[in-house]
C-alpha positions in Angstrom: -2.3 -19.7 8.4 -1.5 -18.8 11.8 -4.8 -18.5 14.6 -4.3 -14.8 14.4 -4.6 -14.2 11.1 -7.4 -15.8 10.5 -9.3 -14.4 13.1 -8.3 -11.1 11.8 -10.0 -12.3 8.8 -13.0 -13.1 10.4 -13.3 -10.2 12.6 -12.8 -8.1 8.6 -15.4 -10.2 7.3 -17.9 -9.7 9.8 -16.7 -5.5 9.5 -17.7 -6.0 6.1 -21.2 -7.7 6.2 -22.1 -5.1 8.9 -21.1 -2.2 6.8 -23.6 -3.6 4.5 -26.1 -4.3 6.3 -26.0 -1.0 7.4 -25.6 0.5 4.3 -28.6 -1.6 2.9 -30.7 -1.1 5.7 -32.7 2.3 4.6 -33.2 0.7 1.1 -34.7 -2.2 2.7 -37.3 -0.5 4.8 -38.4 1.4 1.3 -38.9 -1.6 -0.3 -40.8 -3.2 2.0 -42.7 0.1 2.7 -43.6 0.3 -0.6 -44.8 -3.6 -1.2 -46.6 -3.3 1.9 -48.6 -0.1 0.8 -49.7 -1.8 -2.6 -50.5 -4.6 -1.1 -53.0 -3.2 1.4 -54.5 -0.5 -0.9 -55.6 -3.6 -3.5 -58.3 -4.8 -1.0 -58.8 -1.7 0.7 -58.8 1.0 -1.7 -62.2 1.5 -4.0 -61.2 5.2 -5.2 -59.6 4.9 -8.6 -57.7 8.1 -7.6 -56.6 7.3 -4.3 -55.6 3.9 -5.8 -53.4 5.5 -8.3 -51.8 7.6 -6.1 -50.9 4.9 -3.9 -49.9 2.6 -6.5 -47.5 5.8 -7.7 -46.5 6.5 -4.2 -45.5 2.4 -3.7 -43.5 2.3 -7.4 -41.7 5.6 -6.0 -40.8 3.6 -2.9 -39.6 0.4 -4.8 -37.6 2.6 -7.6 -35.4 4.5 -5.1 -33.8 2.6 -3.6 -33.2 0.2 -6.8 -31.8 3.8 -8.0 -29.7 4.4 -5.0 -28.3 0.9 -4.9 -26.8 1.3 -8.0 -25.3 4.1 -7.5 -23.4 3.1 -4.2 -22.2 0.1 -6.5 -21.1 2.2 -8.7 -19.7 4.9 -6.7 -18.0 1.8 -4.6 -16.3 0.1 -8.0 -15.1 3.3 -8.7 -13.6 4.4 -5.6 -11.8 0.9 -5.3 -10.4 1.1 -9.1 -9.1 4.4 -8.0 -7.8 3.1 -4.4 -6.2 0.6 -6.9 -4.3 2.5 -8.5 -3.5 4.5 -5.9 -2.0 1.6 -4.0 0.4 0.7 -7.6 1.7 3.9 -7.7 2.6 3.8 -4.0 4.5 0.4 -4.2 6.0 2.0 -7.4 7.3 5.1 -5.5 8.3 3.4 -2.5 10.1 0.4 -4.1 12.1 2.6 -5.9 13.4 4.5 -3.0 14.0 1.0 -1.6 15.9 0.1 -4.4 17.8 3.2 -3.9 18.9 2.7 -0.2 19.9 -0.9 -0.6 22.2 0.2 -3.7 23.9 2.6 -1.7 24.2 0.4 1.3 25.6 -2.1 -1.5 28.5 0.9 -1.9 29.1 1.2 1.8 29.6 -2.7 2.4 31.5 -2.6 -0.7 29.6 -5.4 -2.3 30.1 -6.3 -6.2 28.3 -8.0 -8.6 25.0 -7.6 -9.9 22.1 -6.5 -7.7 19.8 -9.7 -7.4 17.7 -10.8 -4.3 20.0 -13.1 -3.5 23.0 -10.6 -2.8 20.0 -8.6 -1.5 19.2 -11.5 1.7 23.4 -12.0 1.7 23.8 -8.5 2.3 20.8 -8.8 4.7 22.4 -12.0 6.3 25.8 -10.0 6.7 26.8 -10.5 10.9 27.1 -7.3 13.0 30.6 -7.7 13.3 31.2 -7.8 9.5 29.1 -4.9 8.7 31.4 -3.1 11.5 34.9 -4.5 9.4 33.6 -3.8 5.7 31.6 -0.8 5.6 33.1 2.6 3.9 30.9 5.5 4.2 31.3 8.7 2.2 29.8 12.3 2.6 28.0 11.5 -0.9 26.0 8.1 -0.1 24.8 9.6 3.7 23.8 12.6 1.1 21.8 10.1 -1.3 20.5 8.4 2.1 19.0 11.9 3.7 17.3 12.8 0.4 15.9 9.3 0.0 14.9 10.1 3.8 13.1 12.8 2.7 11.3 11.2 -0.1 10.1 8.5 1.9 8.3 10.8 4.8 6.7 12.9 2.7 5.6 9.4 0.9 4.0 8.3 4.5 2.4 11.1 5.0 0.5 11.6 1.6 -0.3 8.0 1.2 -1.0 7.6 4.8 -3.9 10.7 4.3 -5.2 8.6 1.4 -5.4 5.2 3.4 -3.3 3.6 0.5 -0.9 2.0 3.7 -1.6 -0.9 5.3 -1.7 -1.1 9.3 0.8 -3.6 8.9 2.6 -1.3 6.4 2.8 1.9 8.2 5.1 1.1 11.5 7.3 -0.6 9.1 8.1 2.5 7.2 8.0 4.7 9.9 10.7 2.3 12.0 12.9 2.5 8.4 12.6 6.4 8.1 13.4 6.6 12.0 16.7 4.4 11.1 17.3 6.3 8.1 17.9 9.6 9.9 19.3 8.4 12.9 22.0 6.7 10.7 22.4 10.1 8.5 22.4 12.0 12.1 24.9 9.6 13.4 27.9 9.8 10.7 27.6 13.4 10.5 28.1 13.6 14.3 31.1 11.3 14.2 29.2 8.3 16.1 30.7 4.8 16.8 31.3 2.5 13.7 28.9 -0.3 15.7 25.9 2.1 16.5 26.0 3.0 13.0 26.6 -1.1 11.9 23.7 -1.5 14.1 21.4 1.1 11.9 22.0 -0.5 8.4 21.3 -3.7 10.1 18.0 -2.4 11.3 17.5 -0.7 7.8 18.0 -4.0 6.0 15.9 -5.8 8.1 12.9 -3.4 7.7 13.6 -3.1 4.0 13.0 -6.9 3.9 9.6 -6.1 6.0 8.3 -4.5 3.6 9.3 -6.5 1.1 7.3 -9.4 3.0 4.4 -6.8 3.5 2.7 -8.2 0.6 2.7 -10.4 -3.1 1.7 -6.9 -4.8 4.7 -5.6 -3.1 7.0 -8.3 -3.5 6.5 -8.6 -6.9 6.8 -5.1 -8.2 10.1 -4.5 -6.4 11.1 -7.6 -8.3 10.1 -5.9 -11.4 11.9 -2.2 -11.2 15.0 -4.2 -9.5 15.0 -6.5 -12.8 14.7 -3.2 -14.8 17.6 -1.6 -13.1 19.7 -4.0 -13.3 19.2 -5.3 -16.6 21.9 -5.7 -18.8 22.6 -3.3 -21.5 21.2 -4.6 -25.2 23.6 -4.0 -28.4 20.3 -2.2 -29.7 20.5 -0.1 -26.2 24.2 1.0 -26.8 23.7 1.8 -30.5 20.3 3.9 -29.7 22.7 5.6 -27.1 25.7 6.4 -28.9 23.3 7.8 -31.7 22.2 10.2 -29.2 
């Protein structure tokens, strides 16, 4: 672990034990406002009355925040479960458009063969130079690439409003979309063969960001890439030609 990332870690921890500390602070003062008053009305207190009230009044103190607490812990689980799932649904979304792009850069490089991570860091590992000799671009995959533009914006702003991106994760994406529609922009305005190279070098190199942005990531790209490549079953065909 790098010296950076673990005081990052640090400085998070210590974010976290303030924010509780905070949080507990006004339950704290109850509680000992409440032991405190029972304690001094035992020896100081001869009116049965007054005694009860006080004894009422310092239950009252103890029980609300005992009440409270546990319903910031369970407001808290709650709010992560759904932050959770939140977050899976966003890798989902988002790993499928960059599934997407890389298949239709796959076209334009005219690369064969079965879509694996492999042939995903070869492709990524392709020279400049190469990209510039190989590539064939149509009017249908810049098509495919503006729509999967489009899809991926309005995915950075919603999730972005619901704090499901990382700080990390969000100039990756926005540095992607930016290539994305300069490299759309680009081919539709006739632009040099290398500026546009240089784009889908860029765009691979931020898909494998991502890709790197975390294991939850990582590994359910791995997942809907295995699932879309997968090869056809007998009991897939027959179910299909039934149809």
């Amino acid at each position: 672990m790098t010296t950076g990332g673990a005081c990052s870690k640090i400085t998070a921890m210590k974010d976290k034990i303030r924010s509780f500390l905070l949080r507990a602070l006004p339950y704290l003062v109850s509680a000992v406002g409440g032991i405190l008053l029972f304690t001094v009305s035992l020896d100081n207190v001869k009116d049965p009355a007054v005694e009860g009230l006080i004894s009422n009044m310092s239950a009252s103190l103890l029980a609300i925040p005992l009440v409270f607490l546990l319903y910031d812990y369970t407001t808290t689980r709650v709010s992560r479960r759904l932050h959770e799932t939140l977050v899976a649904g966003m890798n989902d979304k988002i790993n499928t458009i960059m599934l997407h792009v890389l298949l239709s850069l796959r076209k334009m490089l005219k690369m064969r063969g079965r879509s694996t991570r492999a042939s995903i860091m070869a492709m990524r590992n392709m020279p400049e130079s190469r990209i510039v000799r190989e590539m064939q671009i149509r009017g249908e995959y810049i098509d495919l690439l503006g729509q999967y533009y489009e899809e991926l914006e309005n995915l950075i702003i919603a999730f972005g409003k619901e704090n499901a991106l990382t700080p990390e994760q969000v100039p990756i994406l926005a540095a992607l979309a930016r290539d994305m529609s300069r490299l759309v922009a680009m081919h539709r305005l006739g632009g040099n063969r290398r500026v546009v190279a240089r784009h889908i070098v860029n765009i691979l190199g931020e898909v494998n960001d991502w890709l790197d942005s975390g294991s939850d990531v990582s590994k359910n790209f791995d997942q809907i890439l295995t699932a879309a490549t997968a090869p056809e079953t007998d009991t897939d065909t027959k179910n299909t030609q039934s149809k």
